[in-house]
mmCIF file as Biopython writes it, N, C-alpha, C and O atoms, coordinates in Angstrom:
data_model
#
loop_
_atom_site.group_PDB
_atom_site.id
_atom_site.type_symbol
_atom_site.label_atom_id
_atom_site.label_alt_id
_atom_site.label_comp_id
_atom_site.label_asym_id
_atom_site.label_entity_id
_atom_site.label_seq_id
_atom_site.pdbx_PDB_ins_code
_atom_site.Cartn_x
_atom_site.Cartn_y
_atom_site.Cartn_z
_atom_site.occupancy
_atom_site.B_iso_or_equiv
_atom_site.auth_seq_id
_atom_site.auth_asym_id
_atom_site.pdbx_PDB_model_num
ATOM 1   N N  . UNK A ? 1  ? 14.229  35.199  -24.763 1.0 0.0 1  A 1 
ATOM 2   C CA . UNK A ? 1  ? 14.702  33.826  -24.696 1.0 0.0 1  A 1 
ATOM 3   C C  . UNK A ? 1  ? 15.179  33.491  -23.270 1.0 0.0 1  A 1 
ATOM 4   O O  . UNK A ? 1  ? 14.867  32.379  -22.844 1.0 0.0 1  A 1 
ATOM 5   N N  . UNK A ? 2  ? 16.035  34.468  -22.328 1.0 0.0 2  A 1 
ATOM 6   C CA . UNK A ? 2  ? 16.197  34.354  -21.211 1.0 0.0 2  A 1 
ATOM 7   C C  . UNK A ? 2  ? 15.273  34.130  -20.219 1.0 0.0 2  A 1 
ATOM 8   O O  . UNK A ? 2  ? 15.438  33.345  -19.285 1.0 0.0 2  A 1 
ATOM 9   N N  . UNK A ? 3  ? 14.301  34.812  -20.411 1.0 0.0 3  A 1 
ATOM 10  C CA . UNK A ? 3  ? 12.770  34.451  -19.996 1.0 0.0 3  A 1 
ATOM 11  C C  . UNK A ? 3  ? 11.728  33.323  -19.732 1.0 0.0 3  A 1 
ATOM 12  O O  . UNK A ? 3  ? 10.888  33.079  -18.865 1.0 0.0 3  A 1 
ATOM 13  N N  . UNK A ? 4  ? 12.126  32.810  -20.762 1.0 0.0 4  A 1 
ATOM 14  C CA . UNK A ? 4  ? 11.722  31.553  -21.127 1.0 0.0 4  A 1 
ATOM 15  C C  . UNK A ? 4  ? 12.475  29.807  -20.632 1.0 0.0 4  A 1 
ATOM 16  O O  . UNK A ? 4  ? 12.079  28.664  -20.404 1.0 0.0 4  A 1 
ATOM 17  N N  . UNK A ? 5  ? 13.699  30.552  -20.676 1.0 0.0 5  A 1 
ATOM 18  C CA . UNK A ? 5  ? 14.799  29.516  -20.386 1.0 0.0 5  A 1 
ATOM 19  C C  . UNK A ? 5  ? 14.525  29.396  -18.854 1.0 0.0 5  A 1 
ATOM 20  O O  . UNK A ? 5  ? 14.238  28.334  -18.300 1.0 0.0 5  A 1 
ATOM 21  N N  . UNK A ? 6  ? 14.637  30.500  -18.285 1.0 0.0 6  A 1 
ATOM 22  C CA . UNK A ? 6  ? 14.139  30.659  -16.741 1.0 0.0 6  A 1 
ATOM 23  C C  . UNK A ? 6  ? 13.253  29.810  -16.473 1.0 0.0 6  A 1 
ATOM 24  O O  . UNK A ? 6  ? 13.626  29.080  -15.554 1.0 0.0 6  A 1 
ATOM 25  N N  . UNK A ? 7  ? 12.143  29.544  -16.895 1.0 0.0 7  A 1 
ATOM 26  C CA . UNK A ? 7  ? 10.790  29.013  -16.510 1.0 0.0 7  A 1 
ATOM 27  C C  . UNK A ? 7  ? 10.545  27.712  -16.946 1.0 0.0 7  A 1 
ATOM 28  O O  . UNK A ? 7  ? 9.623   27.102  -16.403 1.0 0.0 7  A 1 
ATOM 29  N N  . UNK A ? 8  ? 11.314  27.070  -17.985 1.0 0.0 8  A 1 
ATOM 30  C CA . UNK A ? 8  ? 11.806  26.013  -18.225 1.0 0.0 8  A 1 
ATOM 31  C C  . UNK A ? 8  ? 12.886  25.182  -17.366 1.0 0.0 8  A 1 
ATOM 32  O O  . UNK A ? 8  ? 13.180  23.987  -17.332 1.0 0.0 8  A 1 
ATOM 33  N N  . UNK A ? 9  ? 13.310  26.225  -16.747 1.0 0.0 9  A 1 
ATOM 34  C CA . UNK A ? 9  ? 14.635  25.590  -15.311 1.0 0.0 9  A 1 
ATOM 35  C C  . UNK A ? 9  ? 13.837  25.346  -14.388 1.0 0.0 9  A 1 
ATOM 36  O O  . UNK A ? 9  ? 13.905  24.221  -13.894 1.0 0.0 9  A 1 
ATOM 37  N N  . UNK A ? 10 ? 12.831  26.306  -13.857 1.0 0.0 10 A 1 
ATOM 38  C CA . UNK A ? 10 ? 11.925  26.526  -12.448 1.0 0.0 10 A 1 
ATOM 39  C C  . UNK A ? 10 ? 10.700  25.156  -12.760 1.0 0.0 10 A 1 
ATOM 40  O O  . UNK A ? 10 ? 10.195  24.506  -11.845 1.0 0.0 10 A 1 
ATOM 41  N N  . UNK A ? 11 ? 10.487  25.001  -13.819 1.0 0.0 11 A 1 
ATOM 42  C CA . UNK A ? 11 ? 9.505   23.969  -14.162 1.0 0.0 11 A 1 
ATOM 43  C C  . UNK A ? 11 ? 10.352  22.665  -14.157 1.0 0.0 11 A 1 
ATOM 44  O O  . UNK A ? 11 ? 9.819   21.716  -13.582 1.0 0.0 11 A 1 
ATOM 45  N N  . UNK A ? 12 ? 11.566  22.458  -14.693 1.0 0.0 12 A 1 
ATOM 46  C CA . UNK A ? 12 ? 12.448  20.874  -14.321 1.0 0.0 12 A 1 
ATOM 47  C C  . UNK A ? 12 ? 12.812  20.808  -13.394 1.0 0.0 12 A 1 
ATOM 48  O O  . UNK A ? 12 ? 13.139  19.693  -12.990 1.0 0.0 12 A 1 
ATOM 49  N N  . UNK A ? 13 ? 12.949  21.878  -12.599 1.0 0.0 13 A 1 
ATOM 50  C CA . UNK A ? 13 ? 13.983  21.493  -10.984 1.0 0.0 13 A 1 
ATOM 51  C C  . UNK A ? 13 ? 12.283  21.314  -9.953  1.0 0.0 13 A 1 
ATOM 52  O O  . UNK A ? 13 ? 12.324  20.498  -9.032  1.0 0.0 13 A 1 
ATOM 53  N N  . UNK A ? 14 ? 11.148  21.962  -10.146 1.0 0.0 14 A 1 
ATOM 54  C CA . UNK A ? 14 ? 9.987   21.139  -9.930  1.0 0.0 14 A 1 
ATOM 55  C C  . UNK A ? 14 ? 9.880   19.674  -10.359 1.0 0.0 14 A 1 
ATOM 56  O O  . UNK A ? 14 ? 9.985   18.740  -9.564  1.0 0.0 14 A 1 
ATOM 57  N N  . UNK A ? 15 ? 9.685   19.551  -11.554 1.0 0.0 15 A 1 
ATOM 58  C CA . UNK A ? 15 ? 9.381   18.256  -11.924 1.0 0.0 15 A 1 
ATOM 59  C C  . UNK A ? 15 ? 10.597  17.527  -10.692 1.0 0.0 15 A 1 
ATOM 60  O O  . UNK A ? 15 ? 10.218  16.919  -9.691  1.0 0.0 15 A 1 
ATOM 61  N N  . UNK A ? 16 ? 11.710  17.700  -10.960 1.0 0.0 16 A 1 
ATOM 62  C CA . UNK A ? 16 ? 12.362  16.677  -10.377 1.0 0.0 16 A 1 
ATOM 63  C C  . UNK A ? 16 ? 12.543  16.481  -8.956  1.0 0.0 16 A 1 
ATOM 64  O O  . UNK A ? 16 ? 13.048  15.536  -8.351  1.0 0.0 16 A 1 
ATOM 65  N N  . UNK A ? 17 ? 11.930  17.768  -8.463  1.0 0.0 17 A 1 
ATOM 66  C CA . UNK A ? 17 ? 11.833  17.431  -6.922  1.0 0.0 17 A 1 
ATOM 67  C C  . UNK A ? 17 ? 10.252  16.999  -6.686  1.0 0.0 17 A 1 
ATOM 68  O O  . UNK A ? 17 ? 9.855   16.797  -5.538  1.0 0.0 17 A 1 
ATOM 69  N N  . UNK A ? 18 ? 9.372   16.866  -7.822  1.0 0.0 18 A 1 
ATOM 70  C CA . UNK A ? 18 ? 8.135   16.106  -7.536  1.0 0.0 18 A 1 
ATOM 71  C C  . UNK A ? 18 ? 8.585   14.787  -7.985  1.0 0.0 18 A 1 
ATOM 72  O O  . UNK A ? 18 ? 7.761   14.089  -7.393  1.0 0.0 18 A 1 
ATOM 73  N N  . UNK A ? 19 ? 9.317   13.986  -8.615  1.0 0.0 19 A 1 
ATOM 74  C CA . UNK A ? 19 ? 9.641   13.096  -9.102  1.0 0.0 19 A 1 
ATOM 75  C C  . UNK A ? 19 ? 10.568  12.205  -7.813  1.0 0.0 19 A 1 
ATOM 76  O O  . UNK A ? 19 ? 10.639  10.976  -7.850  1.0 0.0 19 A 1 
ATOM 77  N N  . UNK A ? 20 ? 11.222  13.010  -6.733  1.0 0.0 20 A 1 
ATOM 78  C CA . UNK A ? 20 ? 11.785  12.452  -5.521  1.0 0.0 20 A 1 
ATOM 79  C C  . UNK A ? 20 ? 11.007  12.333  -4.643  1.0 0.0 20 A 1 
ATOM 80  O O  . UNK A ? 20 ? 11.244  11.455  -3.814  1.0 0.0 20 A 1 
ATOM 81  N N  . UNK A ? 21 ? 9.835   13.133  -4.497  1.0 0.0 21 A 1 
ATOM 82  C CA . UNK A ? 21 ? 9.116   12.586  -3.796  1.0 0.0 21 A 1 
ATOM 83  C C  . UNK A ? 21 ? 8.249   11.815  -3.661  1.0 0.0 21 A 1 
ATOM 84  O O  . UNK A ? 21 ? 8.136   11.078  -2.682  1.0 0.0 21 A 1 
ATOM 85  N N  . UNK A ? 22 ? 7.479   11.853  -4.636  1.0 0.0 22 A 1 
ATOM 86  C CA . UNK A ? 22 ? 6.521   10.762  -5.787  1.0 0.0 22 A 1 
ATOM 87  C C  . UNK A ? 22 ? 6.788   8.999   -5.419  1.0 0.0 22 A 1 
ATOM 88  O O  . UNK A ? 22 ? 6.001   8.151   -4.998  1.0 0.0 22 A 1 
ATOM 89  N N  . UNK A ? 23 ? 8.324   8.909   -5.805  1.0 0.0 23 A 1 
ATOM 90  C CA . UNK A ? 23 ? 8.561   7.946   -6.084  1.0 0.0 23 A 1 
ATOM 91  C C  . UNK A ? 23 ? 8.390   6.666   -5.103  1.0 0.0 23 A 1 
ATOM 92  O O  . UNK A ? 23 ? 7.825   5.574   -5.162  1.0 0.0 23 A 1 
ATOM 93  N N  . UNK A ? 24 ? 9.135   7.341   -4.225  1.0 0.0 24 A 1 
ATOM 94  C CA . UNK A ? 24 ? 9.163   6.668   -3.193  1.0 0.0 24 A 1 
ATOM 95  C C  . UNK A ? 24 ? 7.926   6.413   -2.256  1.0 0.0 24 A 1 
ATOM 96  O O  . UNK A ? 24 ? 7.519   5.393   -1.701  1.0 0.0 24 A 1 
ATOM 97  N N  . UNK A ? 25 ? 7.490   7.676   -2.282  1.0 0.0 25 A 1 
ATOM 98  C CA . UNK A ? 25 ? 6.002   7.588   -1.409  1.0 0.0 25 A 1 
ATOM 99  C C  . UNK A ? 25 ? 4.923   6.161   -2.173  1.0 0.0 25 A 1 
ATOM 100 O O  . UNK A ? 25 ? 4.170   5.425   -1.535  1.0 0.0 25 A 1 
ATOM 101 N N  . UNK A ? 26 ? 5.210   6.126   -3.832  1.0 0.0 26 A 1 
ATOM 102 C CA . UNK A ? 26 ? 4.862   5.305   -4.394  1.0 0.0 26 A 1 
ATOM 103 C C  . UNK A ? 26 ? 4.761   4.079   -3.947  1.0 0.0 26 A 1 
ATOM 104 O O  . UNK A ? 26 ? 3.663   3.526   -3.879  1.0 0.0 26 A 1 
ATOM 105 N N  . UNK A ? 27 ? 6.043   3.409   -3.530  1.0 0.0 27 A 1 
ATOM 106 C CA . UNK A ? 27 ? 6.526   2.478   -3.576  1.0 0.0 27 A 1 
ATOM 107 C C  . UNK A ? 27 ? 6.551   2.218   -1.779  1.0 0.0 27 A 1 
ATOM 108 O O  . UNK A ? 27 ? 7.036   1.111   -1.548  1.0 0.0 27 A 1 
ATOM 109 N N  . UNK A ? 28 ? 6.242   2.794   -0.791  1.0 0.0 28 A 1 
ATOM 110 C CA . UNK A ? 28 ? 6.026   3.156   0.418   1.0 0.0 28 A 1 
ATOM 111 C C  . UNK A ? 28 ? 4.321   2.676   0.547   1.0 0.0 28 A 1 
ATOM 112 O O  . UNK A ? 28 ? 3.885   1.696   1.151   1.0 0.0 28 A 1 
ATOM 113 N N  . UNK A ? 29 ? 3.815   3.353   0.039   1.0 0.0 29 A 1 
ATOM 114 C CA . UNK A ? 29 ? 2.186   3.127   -0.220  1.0 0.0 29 A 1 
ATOM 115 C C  . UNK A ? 29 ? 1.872   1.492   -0.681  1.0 0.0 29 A 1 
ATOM 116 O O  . UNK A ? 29 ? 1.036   0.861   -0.033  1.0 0.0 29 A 1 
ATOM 117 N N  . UNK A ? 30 ? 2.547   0.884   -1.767  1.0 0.0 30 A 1 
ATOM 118 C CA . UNK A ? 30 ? 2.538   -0.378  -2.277  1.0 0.0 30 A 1 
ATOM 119 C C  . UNK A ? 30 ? 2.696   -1.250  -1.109  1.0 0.0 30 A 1 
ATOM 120 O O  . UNK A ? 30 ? 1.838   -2.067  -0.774  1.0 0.0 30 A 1 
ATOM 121 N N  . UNK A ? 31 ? 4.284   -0.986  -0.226  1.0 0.0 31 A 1 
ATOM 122 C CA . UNK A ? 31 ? 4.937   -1.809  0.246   1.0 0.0 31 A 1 
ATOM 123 C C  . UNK A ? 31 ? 3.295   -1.839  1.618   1.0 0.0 31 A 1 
ATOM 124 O O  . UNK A ? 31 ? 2.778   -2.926  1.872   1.0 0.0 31 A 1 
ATOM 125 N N  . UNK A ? 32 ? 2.809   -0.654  2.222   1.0 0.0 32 A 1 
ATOM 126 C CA . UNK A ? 32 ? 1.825   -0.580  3.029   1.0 0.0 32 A 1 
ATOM 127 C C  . UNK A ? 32 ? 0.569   -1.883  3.054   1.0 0.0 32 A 1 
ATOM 128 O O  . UNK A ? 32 ? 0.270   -2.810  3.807   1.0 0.0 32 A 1 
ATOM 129 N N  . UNK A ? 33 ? 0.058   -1.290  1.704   1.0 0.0 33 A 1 
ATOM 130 C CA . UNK A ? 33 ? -1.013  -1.788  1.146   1.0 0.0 33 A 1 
ATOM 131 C C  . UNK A ? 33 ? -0.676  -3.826  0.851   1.0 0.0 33 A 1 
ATOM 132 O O  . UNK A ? 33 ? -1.514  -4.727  0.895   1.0 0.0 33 A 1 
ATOM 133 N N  . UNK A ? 34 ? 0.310   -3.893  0.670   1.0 0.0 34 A 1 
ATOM 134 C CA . UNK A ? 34 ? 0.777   -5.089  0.459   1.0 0.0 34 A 1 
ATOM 135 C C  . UNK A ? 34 ? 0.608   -5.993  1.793   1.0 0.0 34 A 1 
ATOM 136 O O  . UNK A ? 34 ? 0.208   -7.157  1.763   1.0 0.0 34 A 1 
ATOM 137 N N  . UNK A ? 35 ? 0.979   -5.273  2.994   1.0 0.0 35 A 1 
ATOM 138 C CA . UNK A ? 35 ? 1.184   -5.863  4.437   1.0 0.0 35 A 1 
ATOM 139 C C  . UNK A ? 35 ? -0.128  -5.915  4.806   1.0 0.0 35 A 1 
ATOM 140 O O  . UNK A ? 35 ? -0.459  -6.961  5.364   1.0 0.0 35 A 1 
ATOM 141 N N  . UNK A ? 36 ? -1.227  -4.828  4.606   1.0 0.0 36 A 1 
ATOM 142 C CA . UNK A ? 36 ? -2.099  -4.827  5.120   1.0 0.0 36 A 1 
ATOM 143 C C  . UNK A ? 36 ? -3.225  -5.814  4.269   1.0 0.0 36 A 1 
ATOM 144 O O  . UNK A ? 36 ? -4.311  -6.146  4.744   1.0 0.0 36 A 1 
ATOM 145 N N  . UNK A ? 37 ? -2.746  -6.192  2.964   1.0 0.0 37 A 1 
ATOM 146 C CA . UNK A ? 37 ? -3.934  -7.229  2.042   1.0 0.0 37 A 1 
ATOM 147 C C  . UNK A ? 37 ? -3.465  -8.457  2.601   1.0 0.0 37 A 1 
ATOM 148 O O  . UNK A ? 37 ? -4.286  -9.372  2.538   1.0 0.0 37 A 1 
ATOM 149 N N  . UNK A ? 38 ? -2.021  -8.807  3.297   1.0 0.0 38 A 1 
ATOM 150 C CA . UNK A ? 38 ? -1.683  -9.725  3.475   1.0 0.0 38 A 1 
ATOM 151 C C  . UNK A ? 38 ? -2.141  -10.327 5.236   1.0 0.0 38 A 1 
ATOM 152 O O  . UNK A ? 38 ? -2.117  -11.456 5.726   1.0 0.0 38 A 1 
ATOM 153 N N  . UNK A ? 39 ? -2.573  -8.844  5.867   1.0 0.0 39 A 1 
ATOM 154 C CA . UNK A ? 39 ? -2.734  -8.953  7.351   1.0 0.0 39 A 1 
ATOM 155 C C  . UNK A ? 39 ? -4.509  -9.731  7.077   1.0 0.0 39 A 1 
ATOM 156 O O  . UNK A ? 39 ? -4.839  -10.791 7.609   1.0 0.0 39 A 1 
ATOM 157 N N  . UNK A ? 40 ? -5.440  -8.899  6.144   1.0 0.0 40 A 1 
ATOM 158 C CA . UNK A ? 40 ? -6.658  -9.093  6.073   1.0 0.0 40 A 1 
ATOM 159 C C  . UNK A ? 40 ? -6.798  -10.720 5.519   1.0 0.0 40 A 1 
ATOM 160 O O  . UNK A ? 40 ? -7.641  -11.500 5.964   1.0 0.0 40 A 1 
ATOM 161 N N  . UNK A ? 41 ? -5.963  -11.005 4.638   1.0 0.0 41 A 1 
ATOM 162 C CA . UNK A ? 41 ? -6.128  -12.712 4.390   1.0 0.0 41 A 1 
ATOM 163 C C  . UNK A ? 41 ? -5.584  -13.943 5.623   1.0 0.0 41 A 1 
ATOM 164 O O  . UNK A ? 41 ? -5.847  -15.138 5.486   1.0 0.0 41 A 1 
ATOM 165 N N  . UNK A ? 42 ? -4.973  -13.511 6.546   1.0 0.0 42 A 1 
ATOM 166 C CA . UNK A ? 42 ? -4.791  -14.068 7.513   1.0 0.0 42 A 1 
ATOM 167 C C  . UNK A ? 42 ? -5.732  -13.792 8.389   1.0 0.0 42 A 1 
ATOM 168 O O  . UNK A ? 42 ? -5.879  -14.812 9.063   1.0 0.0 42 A 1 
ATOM 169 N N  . UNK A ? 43 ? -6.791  -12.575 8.917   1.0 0.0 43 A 1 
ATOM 170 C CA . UNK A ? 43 ? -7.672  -12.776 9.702   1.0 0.0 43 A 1 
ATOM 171 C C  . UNK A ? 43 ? -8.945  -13.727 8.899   1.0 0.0 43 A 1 
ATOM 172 O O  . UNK A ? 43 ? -9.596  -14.577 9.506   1.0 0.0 43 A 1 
ATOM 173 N N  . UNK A ? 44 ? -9.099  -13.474 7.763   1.0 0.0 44 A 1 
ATOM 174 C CA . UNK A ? 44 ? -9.862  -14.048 7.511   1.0 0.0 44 A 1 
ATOM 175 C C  . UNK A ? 44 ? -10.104 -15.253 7.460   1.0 0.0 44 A 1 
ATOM 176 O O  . UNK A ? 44 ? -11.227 -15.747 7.565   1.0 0.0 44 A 1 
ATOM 177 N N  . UNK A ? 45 ? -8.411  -16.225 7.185   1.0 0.0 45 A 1 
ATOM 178 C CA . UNK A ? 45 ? -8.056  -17.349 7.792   1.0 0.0 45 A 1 
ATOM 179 C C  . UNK A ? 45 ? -8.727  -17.887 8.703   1.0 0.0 45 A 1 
ATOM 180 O O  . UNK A ? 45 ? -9.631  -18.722 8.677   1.0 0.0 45 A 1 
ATOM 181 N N  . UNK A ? 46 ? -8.111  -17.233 9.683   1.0 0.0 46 A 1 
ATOM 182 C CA . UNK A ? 46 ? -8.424  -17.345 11.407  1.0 0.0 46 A 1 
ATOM 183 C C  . UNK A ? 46 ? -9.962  -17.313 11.306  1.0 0.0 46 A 1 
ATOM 184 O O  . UNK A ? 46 ? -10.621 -18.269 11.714  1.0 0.0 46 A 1 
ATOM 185 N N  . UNK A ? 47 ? -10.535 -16.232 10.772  1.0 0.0 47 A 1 
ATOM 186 C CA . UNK A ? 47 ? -11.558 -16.552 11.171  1.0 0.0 47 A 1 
ATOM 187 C C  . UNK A ? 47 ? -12.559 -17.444 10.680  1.0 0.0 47 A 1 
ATOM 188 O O  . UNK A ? 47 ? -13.627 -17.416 11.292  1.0 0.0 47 A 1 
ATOM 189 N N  . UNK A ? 48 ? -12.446 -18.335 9.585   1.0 0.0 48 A 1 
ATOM 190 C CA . UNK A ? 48 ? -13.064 -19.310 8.892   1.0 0.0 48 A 1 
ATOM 191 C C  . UNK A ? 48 ? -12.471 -20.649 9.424   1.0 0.0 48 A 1 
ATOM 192 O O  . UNK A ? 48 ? -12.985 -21.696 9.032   1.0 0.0 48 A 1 
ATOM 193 N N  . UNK A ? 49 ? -11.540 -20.677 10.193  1.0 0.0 49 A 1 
ATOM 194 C CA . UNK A ? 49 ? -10.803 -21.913 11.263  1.0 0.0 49 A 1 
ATOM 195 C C  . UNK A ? 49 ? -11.441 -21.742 12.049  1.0 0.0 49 A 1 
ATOM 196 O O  . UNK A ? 49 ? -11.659 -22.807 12.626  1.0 0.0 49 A 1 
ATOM 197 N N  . UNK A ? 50 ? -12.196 -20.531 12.705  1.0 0.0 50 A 1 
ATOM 198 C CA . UNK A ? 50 ? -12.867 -20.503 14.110  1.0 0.0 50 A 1 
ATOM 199 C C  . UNK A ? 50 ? -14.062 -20.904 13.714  1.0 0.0 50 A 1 
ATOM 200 O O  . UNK A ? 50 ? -14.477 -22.043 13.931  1.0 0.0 50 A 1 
ATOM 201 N N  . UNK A ? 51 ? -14.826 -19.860 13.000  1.0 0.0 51 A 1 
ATOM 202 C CA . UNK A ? 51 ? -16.346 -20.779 12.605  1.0 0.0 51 A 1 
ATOM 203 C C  . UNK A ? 51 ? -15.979 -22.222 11.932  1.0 0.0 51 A 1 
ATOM 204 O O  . UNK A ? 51 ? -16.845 -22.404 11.075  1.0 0.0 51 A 1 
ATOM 205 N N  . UNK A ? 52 ? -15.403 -22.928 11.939  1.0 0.0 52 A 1 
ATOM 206 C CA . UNK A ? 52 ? -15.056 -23.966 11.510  1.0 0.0 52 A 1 
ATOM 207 C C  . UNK A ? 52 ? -15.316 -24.912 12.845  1.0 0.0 52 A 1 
ATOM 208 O O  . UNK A ? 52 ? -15.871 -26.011 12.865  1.0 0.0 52 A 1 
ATOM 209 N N  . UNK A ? 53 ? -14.861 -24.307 13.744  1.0 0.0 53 A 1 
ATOM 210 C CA . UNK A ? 53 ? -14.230 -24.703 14.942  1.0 0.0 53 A 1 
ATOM 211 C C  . UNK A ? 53 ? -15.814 -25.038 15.745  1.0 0.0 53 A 1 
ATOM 212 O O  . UNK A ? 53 ? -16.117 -26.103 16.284  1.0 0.0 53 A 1 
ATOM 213 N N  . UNK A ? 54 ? -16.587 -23.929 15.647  1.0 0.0 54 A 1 
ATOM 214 C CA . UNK A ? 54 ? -17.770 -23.597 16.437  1.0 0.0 54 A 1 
ATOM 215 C C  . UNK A ? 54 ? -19.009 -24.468 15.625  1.0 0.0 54 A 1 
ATOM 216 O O  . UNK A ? 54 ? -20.122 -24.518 16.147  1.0 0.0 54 A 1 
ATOM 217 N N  . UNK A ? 55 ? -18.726 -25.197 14.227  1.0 0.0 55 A 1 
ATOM 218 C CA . UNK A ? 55 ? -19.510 -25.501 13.396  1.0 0.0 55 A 1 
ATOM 219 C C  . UNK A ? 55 ? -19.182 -27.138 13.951  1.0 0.0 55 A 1 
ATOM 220 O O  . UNK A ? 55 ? -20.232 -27.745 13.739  1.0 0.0 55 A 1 
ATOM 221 N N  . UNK A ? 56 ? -18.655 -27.636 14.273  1.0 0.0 56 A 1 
ATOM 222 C CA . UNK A ? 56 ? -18.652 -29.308 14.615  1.0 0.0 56 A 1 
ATOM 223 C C  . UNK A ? 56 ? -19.360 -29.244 16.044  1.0 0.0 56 A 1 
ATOM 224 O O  . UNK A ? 56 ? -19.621 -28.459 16.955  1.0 0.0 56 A 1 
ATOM 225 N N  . UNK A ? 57 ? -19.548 -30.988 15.533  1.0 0.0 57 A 1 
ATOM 226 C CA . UNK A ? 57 ? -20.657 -31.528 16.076  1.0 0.0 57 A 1 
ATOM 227 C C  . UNK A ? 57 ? -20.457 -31.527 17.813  1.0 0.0 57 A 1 
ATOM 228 O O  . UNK A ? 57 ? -19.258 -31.784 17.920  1.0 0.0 57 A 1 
ATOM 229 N N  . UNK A ? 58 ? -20.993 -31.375 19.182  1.0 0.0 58 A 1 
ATOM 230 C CA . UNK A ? 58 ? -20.723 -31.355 20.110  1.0 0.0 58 A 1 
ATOM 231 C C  . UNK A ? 58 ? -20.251 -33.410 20.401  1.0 0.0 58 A 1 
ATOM 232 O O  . UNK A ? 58 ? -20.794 -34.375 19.863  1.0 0.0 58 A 1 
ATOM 233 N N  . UNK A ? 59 ? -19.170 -33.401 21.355  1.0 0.0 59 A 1 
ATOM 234 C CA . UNK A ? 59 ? -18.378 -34.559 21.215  1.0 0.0 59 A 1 
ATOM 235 C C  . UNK A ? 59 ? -19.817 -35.070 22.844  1.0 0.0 59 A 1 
ATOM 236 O O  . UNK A ? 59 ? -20.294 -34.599 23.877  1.0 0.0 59 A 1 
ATOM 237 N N  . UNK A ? 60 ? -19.864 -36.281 21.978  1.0 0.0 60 A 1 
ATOM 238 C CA . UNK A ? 60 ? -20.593 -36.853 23.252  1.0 0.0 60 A 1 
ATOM 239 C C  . UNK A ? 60 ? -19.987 -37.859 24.745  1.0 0.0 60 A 1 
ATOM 240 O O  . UNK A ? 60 ? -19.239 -38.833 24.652  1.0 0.0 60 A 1 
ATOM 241 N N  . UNK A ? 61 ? -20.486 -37.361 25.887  1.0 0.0 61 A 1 
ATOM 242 C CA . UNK A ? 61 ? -19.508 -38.553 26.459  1.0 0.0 61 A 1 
ATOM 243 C C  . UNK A ? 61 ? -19.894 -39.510 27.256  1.0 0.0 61 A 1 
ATOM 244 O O  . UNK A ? 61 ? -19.090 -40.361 27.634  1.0 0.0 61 A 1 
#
């Protein structure tokens, strides 16, 4: 039973130091991915304002 109890301790004090690291990296990765979906909809912005830009008619004078 001591045996057992052992390896049941060595297996939760794992879990819970995979569970500190996990978590955050989680939520690190999100916060990443979030900035960078938000960086790609602004170039794409920009860049449909520019061909926008290059698509009108030349101004005559």
């Amino acid at each position: 039973m001591a045996l057992l109890s052992g390896g049941m301790y060595v297996a939760m004090v794992t879990t819970v130091g995979g569970l500190l690291v996990g978590i955050p990296a989680y939520f690190g990765y999100n916060y990443l991915v979030a900035r960078i979906e938000k960086l790609v909809f602004r170039m794409e912005a920009n860049s449909i304002a520019f061909m926008d830009i290059l698509n009108q008619p030349a101004k005559k004078e």
